[in-house]
PASE-987817 format. One record per residue (C-alpha): residue number from 1; residue in one letter; chain; y, z, x. Coordinates in pm, 1 decimal. Each point is the difference from the previous one (the first is absolute). Layout:
<sites>
<site resi="NUM" resn="A" chain="A" yy="Y" zz="Z" xx="X"/>
...
</sites>
This chain:
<sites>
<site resi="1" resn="X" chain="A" yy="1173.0" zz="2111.6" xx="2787.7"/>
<site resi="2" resn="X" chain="A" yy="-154.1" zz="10.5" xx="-321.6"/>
<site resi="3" resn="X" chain="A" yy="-379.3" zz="61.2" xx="-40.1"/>
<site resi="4" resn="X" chain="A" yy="-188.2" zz="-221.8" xx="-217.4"/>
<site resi="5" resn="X" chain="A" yy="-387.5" zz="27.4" xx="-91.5"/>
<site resi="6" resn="X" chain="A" yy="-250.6" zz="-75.5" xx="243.5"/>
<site resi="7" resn="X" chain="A" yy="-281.8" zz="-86.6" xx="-266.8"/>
<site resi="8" resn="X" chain="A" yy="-100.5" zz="-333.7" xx="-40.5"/>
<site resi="9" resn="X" chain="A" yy="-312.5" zz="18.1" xx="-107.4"/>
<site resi="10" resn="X" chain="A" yy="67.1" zz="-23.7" xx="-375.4"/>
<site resi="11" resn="X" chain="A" yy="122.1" zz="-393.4" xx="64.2"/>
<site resi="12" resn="X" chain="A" yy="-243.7" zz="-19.2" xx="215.0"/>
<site resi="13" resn="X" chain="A" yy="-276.0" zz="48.3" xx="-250.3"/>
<site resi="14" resn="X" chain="A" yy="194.3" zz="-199.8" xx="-296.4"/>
<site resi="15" resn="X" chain="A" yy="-2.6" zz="-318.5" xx="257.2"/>
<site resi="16" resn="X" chain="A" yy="-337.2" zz="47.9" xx="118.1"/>
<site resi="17" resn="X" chain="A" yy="-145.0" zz="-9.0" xx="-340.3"/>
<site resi="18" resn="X" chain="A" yy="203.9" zz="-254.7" xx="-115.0"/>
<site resi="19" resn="X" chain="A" yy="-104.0" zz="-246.2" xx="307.0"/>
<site resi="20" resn="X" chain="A" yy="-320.7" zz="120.7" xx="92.9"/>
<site resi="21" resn="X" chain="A" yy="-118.6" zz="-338.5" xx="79.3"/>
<site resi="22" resn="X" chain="A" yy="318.8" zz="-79.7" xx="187.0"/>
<site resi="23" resn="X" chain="A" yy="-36.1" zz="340.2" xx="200.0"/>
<site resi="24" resn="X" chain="A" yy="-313.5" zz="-70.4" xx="142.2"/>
<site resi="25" resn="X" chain="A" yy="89.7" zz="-355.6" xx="89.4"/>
<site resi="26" resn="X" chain="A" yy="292.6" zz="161.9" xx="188.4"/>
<site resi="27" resn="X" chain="A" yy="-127.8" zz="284.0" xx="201.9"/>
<site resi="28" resn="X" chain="A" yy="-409.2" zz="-86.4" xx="38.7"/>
<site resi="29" resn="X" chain="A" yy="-13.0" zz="-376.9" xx="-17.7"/>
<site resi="30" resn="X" chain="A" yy="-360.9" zz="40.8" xx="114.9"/>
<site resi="31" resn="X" chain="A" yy="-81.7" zz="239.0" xx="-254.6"/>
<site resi="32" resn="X" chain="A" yy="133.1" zz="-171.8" xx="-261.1"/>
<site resi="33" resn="X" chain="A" yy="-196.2" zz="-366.9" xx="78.0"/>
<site resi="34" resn="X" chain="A" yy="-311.9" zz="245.6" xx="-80.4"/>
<site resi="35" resn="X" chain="A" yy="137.0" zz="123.1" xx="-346.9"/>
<site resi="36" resn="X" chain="A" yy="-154.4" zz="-198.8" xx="-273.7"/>
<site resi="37" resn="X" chain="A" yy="346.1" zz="-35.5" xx="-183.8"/>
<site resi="38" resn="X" chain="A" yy="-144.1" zz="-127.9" xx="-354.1"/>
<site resi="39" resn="X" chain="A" yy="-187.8" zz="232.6" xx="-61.8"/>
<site resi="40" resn="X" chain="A" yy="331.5" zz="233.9" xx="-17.6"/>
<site resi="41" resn="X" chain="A" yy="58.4" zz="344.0" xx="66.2"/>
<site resi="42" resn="X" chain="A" yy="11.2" zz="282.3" xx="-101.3"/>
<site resi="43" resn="X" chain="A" yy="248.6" zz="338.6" xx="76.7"/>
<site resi="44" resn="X" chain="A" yy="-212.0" zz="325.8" xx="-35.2"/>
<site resi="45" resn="X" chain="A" yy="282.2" zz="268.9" xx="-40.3"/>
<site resi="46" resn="X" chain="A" yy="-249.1" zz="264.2" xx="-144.6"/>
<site resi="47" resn="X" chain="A" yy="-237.6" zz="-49.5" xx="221.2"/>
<site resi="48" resn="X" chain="A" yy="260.2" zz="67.4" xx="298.5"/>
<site resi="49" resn="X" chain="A" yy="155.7" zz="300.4" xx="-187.7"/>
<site resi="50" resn="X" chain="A" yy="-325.9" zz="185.7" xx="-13.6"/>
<site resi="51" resn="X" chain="A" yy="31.1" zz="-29.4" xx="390.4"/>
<site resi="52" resn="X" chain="A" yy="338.1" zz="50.7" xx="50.1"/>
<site resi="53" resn="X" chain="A" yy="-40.6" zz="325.1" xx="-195.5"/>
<site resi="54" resn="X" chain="A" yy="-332.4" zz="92.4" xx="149.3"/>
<site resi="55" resn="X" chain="A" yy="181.0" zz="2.0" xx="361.5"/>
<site resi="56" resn="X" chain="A" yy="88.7" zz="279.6" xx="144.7"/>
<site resi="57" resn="X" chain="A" yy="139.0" zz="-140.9" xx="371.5"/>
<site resi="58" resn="X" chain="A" yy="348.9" zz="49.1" xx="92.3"/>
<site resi="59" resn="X" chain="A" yy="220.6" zz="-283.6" xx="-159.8"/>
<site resi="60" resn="X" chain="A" yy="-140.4" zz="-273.1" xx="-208.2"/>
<site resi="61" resn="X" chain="A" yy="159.5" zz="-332.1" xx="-83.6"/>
<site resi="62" resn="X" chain="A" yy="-311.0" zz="-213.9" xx="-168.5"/>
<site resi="63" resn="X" chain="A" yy="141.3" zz="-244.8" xx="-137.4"/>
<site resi="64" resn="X" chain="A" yy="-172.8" zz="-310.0" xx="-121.2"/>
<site resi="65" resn="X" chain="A" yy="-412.8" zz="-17.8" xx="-92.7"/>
<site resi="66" resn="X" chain="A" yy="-101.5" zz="-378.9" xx="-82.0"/>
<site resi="67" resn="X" chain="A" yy="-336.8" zz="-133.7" xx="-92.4"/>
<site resi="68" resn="X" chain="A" yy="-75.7" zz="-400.4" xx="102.3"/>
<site resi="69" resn="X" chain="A" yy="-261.1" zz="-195.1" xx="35.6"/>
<site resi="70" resn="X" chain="A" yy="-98.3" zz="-180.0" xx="371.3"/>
<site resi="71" resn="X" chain="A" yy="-89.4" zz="-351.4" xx="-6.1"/>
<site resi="72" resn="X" chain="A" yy="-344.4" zz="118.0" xx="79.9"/>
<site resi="73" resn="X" chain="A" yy="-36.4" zz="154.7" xx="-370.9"/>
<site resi="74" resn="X" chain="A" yy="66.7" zz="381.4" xx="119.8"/>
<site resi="75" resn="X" chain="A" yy="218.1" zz="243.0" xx="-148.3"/>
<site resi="76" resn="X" chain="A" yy="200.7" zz="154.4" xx="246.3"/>
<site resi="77" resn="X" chain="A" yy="299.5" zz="260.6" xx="-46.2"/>
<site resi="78" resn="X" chain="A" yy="320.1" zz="-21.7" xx="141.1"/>
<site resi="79" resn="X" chain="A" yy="197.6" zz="338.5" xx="127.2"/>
<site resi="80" resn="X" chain="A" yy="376.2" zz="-109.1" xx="80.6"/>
<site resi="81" resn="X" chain="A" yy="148.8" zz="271.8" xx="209.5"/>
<site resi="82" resn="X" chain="A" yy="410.0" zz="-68.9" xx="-2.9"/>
<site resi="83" resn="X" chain="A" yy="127.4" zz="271.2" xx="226.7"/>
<site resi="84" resn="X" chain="A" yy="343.3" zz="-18.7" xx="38.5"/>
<site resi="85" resn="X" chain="A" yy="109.4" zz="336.0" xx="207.1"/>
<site resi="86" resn="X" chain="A" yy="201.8" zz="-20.0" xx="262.7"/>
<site resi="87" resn="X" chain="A" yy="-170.8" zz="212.2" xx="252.8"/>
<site resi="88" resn="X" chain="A" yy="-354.7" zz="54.0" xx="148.8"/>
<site resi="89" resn="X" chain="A" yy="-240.4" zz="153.3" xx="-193.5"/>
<site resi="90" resn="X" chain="A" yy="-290.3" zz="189.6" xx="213.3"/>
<site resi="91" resn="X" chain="A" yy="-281.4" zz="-3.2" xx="-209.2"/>
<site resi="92" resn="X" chain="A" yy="70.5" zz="-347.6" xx="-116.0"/>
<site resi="93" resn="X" chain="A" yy="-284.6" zz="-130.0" xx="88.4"/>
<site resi="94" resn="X" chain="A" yy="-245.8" zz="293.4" xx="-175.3"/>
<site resi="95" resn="X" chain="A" yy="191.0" zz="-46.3" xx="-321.4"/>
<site resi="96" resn="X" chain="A" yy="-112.7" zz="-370.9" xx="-18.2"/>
<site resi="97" resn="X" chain="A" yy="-339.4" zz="116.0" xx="48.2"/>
<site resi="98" resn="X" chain="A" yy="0.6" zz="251.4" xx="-239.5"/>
<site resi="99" resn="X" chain="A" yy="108.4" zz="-261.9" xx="-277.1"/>
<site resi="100" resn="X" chain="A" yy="-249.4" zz="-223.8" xx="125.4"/>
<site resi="101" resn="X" chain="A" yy="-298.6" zz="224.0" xx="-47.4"/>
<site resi="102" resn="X" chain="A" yy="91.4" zz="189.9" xx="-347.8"/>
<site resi="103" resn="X" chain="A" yy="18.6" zz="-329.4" xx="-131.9"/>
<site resi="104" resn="X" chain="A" yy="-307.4" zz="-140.1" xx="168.5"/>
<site resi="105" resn="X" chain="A" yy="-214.5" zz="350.0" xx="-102.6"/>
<site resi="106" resn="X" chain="A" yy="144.9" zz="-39.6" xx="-363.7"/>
<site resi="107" resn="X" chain="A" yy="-28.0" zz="-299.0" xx="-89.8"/>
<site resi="108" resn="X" chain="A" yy="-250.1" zz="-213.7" xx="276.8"/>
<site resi="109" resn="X" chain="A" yy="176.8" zz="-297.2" xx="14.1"/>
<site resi="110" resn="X" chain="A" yy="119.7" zz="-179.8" xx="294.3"/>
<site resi="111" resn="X" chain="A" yy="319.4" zz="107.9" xx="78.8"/>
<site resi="112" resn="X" chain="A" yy="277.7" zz="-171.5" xx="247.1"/>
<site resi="113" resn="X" chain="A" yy="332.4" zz="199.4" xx="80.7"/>
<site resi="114" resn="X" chain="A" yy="290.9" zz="-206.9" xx="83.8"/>
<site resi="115" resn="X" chain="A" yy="291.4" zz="162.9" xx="146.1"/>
<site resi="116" resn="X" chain="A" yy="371.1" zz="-84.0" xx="32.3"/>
<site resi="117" resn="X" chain="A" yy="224.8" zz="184.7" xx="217.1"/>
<site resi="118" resn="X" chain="A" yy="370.7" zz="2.9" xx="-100.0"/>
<site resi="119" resn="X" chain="A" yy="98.4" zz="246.8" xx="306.4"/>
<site resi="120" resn="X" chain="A" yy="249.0" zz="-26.9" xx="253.3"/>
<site resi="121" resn="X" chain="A" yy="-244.2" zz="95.6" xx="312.2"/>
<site resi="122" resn="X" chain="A" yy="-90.8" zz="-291.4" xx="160.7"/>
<site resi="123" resn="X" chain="A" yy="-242.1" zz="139.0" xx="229.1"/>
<site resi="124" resn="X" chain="A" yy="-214.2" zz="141.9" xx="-320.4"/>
<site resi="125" resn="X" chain="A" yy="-300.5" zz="-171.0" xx="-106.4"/>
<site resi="126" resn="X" chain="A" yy="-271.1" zz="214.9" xx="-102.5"/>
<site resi="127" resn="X" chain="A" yy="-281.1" zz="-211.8" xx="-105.4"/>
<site resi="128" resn="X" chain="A" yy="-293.8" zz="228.3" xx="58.9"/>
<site resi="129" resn="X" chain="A" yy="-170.3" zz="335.9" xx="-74.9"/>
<site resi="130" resn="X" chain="A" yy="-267.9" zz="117.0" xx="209.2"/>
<site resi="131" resn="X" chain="A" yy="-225.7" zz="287.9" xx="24.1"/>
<site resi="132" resn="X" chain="A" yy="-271.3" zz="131.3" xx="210.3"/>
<site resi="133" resn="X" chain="A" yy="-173.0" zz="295.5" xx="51.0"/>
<site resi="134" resn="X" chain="A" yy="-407.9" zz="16.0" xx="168.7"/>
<site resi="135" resn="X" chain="A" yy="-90.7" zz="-324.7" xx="-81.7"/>
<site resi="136" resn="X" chain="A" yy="161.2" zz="-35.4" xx="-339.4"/>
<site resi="137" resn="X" chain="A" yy="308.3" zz="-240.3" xx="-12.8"/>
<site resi="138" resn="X" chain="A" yy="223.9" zz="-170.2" xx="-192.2"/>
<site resi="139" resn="X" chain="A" yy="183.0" zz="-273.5" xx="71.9"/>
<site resi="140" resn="X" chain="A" yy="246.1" zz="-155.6" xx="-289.4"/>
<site resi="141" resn="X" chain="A" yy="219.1" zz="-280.0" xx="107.2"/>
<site resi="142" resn="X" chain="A" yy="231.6" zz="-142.0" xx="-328.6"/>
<site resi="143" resn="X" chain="A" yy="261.5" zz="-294.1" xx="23.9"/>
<site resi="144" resn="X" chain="A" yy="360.3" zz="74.3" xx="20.9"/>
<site resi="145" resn="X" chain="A" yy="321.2" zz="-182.9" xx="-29.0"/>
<site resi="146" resn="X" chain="A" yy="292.4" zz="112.9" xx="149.7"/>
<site resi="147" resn="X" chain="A" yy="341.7" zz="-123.3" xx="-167.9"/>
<site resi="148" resn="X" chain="A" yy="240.9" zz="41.0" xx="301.6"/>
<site resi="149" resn="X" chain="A" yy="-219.1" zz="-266.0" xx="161.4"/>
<site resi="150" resn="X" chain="A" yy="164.7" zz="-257.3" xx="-211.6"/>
<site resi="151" resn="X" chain="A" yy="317.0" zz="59.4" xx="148.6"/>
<site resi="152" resn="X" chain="A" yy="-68.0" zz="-242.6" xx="270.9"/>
<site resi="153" resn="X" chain="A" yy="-158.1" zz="-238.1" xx="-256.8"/>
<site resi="154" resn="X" chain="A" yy="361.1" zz="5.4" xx="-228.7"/>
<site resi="155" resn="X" chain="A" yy="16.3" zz="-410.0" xx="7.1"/>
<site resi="156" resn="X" chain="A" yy="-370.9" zz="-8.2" xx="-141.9"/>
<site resi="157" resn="X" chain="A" yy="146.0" zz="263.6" xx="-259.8"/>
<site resi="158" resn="X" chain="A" yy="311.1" zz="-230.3" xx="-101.4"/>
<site resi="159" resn="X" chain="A" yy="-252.6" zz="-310.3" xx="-32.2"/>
<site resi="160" resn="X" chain="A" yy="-258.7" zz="137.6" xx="-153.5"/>
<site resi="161" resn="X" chain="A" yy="-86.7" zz="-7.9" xx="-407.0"/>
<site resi="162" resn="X" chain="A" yy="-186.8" zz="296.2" xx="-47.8"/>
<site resi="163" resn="X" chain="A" yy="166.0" zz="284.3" xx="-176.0"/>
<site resi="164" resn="X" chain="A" yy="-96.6" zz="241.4" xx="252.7"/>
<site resi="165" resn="X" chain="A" yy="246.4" zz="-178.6" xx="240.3"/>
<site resi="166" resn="X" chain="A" yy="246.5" zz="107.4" xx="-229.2"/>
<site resi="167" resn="X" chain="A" yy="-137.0" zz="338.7" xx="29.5"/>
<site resi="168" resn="X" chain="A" yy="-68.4" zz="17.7" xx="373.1"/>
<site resi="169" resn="X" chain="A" yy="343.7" zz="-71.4" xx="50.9"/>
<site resi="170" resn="X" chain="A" yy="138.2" zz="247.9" xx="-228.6"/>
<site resi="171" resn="X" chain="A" yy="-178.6" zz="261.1" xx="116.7"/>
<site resi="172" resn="X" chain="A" yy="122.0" zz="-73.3" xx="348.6"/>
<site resi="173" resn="X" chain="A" yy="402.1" zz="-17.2" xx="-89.5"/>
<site resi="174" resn="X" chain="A" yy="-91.1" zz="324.4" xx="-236.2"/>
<site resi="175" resn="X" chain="A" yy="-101.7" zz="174.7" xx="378.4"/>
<site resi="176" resn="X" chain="A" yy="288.5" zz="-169.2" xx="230.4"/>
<site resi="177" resn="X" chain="A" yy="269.0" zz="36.9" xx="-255.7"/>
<site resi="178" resn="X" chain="A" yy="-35.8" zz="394.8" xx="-76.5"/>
<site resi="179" resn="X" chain="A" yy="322.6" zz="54.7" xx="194.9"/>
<site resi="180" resn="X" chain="A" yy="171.2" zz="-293.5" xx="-81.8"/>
<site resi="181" resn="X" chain="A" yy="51.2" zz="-35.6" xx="-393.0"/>
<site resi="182" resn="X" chain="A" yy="254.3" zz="-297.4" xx="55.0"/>
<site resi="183" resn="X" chain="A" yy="-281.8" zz="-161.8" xx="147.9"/>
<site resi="184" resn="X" chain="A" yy="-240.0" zz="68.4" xx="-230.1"/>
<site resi="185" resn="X" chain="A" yy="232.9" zz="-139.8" xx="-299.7"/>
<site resi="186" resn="X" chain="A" yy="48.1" zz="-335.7" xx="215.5"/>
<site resi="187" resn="X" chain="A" yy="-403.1" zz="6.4" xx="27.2"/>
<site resi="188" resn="X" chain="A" yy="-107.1" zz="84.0" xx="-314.2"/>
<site resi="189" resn="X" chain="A" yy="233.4" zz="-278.1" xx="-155.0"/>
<site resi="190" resn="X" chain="A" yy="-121.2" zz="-236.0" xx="257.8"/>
<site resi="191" resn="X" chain="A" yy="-397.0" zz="85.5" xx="-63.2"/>
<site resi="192" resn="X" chain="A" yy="106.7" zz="-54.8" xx="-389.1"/>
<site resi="193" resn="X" chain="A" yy="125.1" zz="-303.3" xx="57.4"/>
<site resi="194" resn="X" chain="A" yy="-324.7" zz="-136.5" xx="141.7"/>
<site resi="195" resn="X" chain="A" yy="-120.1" zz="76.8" xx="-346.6"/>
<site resi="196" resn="X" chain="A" yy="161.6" zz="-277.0" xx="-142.0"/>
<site resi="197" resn="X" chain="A" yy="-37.8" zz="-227.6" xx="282.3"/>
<site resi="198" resn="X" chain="A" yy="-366.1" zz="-2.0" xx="16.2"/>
<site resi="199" resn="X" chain="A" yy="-41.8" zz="-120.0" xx="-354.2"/>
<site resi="200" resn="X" chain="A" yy="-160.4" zz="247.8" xx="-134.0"/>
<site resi="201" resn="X" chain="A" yy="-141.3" zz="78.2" xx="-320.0"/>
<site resi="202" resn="X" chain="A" yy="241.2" zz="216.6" xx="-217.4"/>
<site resi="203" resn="X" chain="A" yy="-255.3" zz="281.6" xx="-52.5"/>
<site resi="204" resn="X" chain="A" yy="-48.8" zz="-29.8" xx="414.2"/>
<site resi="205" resn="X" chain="A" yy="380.1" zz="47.4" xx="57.4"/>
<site resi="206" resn="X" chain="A" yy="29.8" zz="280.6" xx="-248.5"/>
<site resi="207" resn="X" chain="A" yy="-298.3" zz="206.4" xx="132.9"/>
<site resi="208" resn="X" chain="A" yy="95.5" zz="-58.6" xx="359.3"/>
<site resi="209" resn="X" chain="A" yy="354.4" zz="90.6" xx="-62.5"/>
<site resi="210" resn="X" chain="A" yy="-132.4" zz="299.3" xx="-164.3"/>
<site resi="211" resn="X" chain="A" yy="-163.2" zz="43.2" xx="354.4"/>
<site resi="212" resn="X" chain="A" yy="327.5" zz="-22.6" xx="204.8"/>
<site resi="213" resn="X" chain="A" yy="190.6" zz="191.6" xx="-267.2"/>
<site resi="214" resn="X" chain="A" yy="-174.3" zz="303.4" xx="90.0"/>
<site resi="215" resn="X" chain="A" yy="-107.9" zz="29.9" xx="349.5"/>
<site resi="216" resn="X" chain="A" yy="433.2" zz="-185.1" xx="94.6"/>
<site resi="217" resn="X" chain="A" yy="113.2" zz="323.5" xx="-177.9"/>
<site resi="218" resn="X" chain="A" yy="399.5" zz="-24.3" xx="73.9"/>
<site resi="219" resn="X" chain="A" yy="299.5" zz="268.0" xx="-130.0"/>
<site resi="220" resn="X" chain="A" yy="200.6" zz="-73.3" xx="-267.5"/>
<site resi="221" resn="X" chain="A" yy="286.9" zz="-148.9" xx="131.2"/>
<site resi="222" resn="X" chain="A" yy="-250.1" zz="-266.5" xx="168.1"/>
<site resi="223" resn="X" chain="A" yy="-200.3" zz="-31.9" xx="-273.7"/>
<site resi="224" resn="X" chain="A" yy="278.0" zz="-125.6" xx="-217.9"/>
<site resi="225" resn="X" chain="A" yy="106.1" zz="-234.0" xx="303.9"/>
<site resi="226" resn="X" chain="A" yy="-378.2" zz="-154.2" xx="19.6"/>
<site resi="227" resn="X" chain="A" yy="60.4" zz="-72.1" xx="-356.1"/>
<site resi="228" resn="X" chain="A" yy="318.0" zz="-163.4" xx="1.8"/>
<site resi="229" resn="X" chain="A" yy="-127.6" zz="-222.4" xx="317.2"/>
<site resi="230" resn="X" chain="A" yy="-312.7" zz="-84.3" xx="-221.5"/>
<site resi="231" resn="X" chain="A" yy="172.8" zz="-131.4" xx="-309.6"/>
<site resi="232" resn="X" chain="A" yy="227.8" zz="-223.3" xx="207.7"/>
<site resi="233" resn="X" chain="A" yy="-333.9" zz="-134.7" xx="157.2"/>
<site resi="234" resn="X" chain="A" yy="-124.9" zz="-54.4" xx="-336.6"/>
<site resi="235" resn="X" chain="A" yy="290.6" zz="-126.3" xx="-120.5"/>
<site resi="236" resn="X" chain="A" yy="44.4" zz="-240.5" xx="268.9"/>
<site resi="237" resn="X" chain="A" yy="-327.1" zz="-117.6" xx="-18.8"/>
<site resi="238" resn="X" chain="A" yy="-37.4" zz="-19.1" xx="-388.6"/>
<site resi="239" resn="X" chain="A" yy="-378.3" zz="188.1" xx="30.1"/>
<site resi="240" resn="X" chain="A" yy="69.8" zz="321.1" xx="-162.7"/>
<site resi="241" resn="X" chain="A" yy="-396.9" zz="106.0" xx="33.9"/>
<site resi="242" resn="X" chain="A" yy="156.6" zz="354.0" xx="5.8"/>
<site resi="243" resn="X" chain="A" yy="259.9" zz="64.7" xx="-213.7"/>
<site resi="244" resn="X" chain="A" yy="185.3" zz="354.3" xx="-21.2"/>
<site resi="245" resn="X" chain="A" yy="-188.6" zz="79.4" xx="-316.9"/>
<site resi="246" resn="X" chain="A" yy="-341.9" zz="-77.9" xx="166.1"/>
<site resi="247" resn="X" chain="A" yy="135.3" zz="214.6" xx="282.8"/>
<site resi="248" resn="X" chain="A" yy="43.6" zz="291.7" xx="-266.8"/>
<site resi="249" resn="X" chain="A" yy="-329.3" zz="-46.7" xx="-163.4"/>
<site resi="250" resn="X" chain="A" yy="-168.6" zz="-14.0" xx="358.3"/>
<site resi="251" resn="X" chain="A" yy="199.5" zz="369.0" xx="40.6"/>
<site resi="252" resn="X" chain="A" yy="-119.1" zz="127.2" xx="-332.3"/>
<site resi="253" resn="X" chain="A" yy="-378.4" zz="-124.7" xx="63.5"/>
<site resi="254" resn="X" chain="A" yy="6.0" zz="187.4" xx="342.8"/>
<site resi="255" resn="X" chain="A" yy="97.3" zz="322.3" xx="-164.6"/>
<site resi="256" resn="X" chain="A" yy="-314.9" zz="-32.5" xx="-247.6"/>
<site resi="257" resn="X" chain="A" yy="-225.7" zz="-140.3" xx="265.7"/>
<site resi="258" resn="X" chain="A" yy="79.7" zz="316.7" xx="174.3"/>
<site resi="259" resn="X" chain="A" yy="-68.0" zz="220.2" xx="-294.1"/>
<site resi="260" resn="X" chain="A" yy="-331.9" zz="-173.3" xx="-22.9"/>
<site resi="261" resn="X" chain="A" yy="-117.9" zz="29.6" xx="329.0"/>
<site resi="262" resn="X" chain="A" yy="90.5" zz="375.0" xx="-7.4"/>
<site resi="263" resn="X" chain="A" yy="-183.7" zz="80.7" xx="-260.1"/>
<site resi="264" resn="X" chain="A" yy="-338.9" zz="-134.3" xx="150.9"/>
<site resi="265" resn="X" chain="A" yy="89.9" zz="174.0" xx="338.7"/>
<site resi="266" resn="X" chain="A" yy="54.0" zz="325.1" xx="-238.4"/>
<site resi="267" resn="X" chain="A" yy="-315.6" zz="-18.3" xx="-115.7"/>
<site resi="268" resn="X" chain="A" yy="-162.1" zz="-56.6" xx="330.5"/>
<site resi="269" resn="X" chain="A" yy="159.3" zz="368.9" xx="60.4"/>
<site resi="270" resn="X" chain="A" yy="238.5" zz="-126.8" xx="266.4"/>
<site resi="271" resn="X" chain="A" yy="265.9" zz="258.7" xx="52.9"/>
<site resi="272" resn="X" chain="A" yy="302.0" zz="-44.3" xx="-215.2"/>
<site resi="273" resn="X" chain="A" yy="229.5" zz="-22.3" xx="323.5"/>
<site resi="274" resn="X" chain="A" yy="-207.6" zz="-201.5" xx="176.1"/>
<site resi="275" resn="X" chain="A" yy="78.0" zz="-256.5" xx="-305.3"/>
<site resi="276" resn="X" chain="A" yy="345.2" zz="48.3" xx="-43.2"/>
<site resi="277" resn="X" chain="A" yy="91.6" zz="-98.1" xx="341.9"/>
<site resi="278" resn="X" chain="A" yy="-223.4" zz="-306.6" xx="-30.8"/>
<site resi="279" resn="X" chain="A" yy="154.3" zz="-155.8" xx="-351.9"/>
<site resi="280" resn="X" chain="A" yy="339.7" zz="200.6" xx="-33.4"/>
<site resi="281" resn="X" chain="A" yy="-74.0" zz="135.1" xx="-321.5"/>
<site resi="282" resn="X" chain="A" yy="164.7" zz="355.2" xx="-71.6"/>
<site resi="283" resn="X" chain="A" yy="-205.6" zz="322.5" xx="-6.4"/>
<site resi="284" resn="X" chain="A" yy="99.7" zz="37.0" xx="-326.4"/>
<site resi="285" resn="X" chain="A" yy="-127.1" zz="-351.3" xx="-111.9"/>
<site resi="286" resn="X" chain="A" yy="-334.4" zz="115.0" xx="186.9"/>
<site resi="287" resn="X" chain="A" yy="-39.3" zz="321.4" xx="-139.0"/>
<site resi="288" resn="X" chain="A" yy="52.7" zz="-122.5" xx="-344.1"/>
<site resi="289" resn="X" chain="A" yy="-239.1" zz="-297.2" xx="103.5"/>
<site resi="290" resn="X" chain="A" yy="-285.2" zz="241.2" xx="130.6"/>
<site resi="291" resn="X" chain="A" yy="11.2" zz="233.2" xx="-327.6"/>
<site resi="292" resn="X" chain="A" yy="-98.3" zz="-328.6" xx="-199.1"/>
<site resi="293" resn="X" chain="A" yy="-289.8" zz="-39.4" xx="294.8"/>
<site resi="294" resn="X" chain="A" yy="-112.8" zz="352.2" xx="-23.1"/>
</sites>
C-alpha cells in the first residue's frame, strides 16, 4: 500500500486563518459568544515565531497566535494548538505549558490555549499540566477538542453550515481511508460534492476544496478517476465552480504557498529535513532556498 503524507497541518493553518471567526464558532461556541467580533482580529505570526524559535522542548507544532478583543473591552490572545499525530505524546501536557508561559513572561498578556486533537487514540485527552514540589504547585488545565469525537456526531456534520464540518469530516475519511484508496476517491468526491450543494460562496468552495485536495491525497490512477467523476458532476449539474483550469491554478498556488511557508520556517532555523517532509519540496529546492536566507 502506498504511503502518503501524514502532515496536515499546513491546510490546517490556511483554513484556520481564513475562517477564524467560523473556527471558533465551531469548536468553542462558548468562547466565541465572549469574542467581541467587530472589533476584528488580529494573527500575530512574529510574535509566535519568536516563541516557536525560543523553545527548546522536544517537538513543537505552534501553530496559530490571535489577538481579540472580549466583550468586556480586554485584549486577550488566542494560542490554537492543531495537533494532528497519530499517537500519544508523553509530555503533552508540559509542552502546552511551556507555550503558555514564554508567551505569558514575554509579552504579559492574557493568554488562552485552545487545543484540537486530530489523533486516533480515543482514550487520550490530556487537558492538564501539573506540578508540585514542598508547597509550590502548578496546576494548568487548557480546553481541548478531540476530532474523532465527531464520529458519532456525522449527521450534525452533514447538516451543519460551518466550514469546519467540511473539515471535521475530511479529516476523519483522511484517518479511516489510509488503507482503502478506492474509498477515499468515493469520499473525497462525495465531501466535494457537498461543496456545491451547500451554496456556497465561490471563494468558500475553492479554499475548502483546496482543503480536501490536500489532506484526500489519492495516486495517480485515482486522481485522474476523481477528476473524470467531477466534471461529469459539473457537467450534469451546469455549476462548473471548479473548472480543470482552476484545478491547475489551485496545483500551481500550492507549490508557491509551499515555497513561502518554507522560507519563514528556514529562517526560524528549523532543520532542512524536518521541512522537506512537511511541504515536499526537494533538498535541492531547500538548499538553494536557505543560501538566499543565509
Amino acid at each position: 500500500m502506498t504511503e502518503f503524507r501524514d502532515e496536515y497541518d499546513l491546510p490546517w493553518k490556511d483554513i484556520i486563518e481564513a475562517y477564524f471567526e467560523a473556527f471558533m464558532q465551531f469548536f468553542f461556541p462558548e468562547i466565541h459568544a465572549e469574542i467581541d467580533w467587530s472589533r476584528g482580529y488580529e494573527f500575530l505570526d512574529q510574535e509566535l515565531s519568536q516563541v516557536v524559535r525560543d523553545a527548546e522542548l522536544g517537538k513543537r507544532v505552534v501553530d496559530k497566535l490571535v489577538k481579540v478583543w472580549t466583550r468586556a473591552g480586554n485584549e486577550t490572545w488566542v494560542l490554537l494548538n492543531i495537533e494532528v499525530q497519530s499517537q500519544e505524546e508523553s509530555n503533552f501536557d508540559a509542552r502546552i505549558f511551556t507555550h503558555y508561559y514564554r508567551l505569558k513572561d514575554r509579552y504579559d498578556v492574557p493568554i488562552v490555549n485552545l487545543v484540537i486533537l486530530g489523533d486516533e487514540r480515543a482514550n487520550w485527552r490530556p487537558g492538564l499540566f501539573r506540578s508540585a514540589q514542598w508547597g509550590c504547585e502548578v496546576d494548568f488545565r487548557f480546553p481541548i477538542v478531540k476530532l474523532l469525537d465527531y464520529e458519532s456526531r456525522w449527521d450534525e456534520l452533514e447538516a451543519s453550515q460551518n466550514p469546519f464540518a467540511i473539515v471535521v469530516m475530511a479529516h476523519l475519511k483522511t484517518k479511516e481511508t489510509k488503507k482503502d484508496l478506492p474509498a477515499r476517491k468515493e469520499w473525497k468526491f462525495r465531501l466535494t460534492r457537498m461543496l456545491y450543494e451547500r451554496d456556497y460562496e465561490r471563494q468558500d468552495i475553492m479554499n475548502l476544496f483546496r482543503f480536501l485536495d490536500w489532506i484526500l491525497e489519492l495516486p495517480d490512477g485515482l486522481k485522474q478517476e476523481f477528476k473524470a467523476d467531477l466534471k461529469r458532476y459539473e457537467q450534469e449539474k451546469q455549476m462548473p465552480y471548479i473548472t480543470s483550469i482552476e484545478r491547475m491554478g489551485i496545483e500551481q498556488g500550492r507549490e508557491e504557498e509551499k515555497k513561502t511557508i518554507a522560507l519563514n520556517l528556514l529562517r526560524q532555523g528549523i532543520a532542512v529535513e524536518m521541512i522537506a517532509q512537511a511541504t515536499g519540496l526537494t533538498m535541492t529546492q531547500l538548499q538553494e532556498m536557505q543560501a538566499q536566507v543565509n
